[in-house]
N, C-alpha and C positions, 0 to 999 in steps of 0.2 A: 837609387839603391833599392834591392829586392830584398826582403826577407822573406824565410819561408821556415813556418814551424813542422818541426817531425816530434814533437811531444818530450815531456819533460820540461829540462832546462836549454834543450836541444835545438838550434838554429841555422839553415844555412843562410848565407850574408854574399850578395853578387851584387857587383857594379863591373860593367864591361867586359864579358863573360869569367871575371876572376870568383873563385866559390873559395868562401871561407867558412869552414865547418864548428860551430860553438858548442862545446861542450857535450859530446855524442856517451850517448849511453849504453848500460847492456842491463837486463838483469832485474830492470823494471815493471813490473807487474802487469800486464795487459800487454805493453806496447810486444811486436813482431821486432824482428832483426831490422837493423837501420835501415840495409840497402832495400828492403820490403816497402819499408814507410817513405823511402825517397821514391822508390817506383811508383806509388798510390801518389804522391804527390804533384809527380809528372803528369800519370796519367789524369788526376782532377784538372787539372791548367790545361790540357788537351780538348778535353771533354768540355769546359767552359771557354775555348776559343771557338772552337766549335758551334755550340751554344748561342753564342753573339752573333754566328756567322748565321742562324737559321737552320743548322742542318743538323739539329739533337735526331737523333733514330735510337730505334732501339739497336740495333748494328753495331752503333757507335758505344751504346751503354754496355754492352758486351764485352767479356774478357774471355781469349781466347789463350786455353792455357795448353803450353806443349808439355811433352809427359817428363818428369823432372823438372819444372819452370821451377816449383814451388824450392823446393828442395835447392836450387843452384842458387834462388836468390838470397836463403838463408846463408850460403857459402860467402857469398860475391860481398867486396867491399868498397864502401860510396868512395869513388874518384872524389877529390876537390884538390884546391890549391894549396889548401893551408889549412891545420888543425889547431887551434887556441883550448885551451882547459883549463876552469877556474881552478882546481884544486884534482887532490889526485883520487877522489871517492871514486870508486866502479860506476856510479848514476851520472858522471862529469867526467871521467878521463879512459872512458874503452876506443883509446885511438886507433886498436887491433880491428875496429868496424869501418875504418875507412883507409885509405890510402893516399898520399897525396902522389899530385901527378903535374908533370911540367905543363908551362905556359909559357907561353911565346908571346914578349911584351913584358913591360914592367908592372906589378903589382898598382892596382890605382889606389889601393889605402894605405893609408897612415896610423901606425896603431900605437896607444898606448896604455899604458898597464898602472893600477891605485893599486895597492896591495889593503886588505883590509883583512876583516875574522869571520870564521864559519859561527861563531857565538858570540857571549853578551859578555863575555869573559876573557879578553882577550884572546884569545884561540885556545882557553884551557883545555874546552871541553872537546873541540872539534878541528882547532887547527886556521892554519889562513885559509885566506880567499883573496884572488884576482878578479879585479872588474878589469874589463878590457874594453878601452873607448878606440872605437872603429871611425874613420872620416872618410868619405870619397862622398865624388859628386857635390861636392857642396853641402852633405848629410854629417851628422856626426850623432852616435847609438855608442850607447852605454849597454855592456851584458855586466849585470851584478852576482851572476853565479850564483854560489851560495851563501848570499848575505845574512849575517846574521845579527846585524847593530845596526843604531842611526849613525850615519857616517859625521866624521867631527867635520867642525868649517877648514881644517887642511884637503881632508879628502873631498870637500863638495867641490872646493876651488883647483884640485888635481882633477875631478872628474870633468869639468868645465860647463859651457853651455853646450844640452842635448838637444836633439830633433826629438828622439825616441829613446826612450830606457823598455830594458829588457828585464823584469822584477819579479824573484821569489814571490809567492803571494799564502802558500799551501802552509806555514809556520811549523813549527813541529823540531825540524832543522834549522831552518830558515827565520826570516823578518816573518810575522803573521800577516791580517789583513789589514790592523789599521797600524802595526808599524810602517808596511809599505806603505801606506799610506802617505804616512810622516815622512817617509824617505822621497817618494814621488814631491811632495809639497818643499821638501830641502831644496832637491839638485830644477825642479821648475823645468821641468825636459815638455817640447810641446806635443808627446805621444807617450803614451803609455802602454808598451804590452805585458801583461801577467805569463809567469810559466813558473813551473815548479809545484802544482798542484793538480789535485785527484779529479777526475773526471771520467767514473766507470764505464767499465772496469778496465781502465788506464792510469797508473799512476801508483805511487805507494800509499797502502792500505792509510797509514796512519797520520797525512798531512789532508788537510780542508782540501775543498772546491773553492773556485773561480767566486763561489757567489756574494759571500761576505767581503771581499774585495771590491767588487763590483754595486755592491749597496751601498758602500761609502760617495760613491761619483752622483754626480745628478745626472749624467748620461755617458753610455759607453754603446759601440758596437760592437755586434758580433757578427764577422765574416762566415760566407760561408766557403769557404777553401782556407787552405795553409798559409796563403802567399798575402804579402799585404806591400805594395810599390810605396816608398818612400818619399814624398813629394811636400810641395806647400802645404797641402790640402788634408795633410795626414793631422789630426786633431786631436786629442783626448785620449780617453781609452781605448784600443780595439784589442778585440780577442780573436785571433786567428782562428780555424776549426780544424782539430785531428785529424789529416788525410783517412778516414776509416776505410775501410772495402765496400765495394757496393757494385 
């Protein structure tokens, strides 16, 4: 199973070329139009097969842009197979950014759905939230959307055993850094990635950085691309990296 972050709460999710789109945004401070951030996406995994192979150039690090490029990809909207949305905020349900598109063969995941709250309140102040537990390949990834409580022992035992959780970390909205915390330590998932926080100038002004989440662990990585393969070997924390331009 491939994940691959386009920033926010934002993820695409592949196993056997099916693409499931999590939670797509608009309207988010820094970030470009979606189908922008999946094309930087593509092209870093290009640029790093590349890489491997010996043959980085500057040719290669080059982007050769036709007149309108910019302007059509702002229009264009990311193909995938399926669109999932924790809840219906503009930063979680701009499904108007992508479009889904047929595949040929059956879906390889299994998916199911915790119903939980955007707050500590039961949804007073902000409404529900869907976690949505994903399985193929032998993987099973938890996206917590816009968690905003420690989930009780019905929802840990609905969410099940994880490979990977997908966890608010920015608070504000959200669980903060040492609730996720609490929350990563409840459901015991054996990876952890953060989303849902500030990393300028990406992200809304008024929720934290990555980093106070990231001081609670004795070790975490940080990738350098989007994309992070889902395997035995996946451990801990890791922090995927913003497809930026370059």
């Amino acid at each position: 199973m491939k994940l691959t972050w386009l920033g926010h709460a934002c993820f695409l999710v592949e196993q056997d070329g099916y693409i499931i789109l999590l939670d797509p945004y608009t309207g988010v401070e820094g970030y470009p139009p979606l189908m922008e951030t999946a094309v930087r996406a593509a092209s870093w995994e290009s640029r790093a097969a590349i890489r491997e192979k010996g043959f980085y150039t500057l040719a290669v690090k080059m982007r050769v842009f036709v007149d309108g490029e910019a302007a059509s990809l702002a229009e264009k909207k990311l193909p995938v197979h399926k669109i999932l949305c924790s809840h219906g905020h503009f930063d979680h349900n701009a499904v108007d950014q992508a479009e889904t598109v047929p595949f040929e063969g059956q879906c390889p995941f299994s998916i199911r759905t915790v119903e939980t709250f955007h707050d500590g309140q039961g949804g007073a102040l902000r409404g529900t939230n869907t976690v949505h537990v994903l399985s193929a390949g032998g993987f099973t990834i938890a996206h917590l959307g816009d968690l905003g409580h420690q989930l009780s022992a019905e929802q840990i035992e609905a969410v099940g055993p994880l490979d990977a959780v997908l966890i608010p970390v920015g608070g504000t909205y959200t669980v903060d850094a040492r609730e996720a915390n609490a929350v990563c330590e409840a459901l015991k998932a054996k990876c952890v990635v953060p989303m849902h926080y500030r990393h300028a100038p990406y992200g809304l002004p008024n929720v934290a950085g990555v980093e106070d989440f990231l001081a609670l662990w004795p070790e975490s990585q940080r990738l350098n691309g989007p994309s992070l393969k889902l395997d035995e070997h996946a451990r801990g924390v890791i922090v995927p990296r913003f497809p930026e331009e370059d």
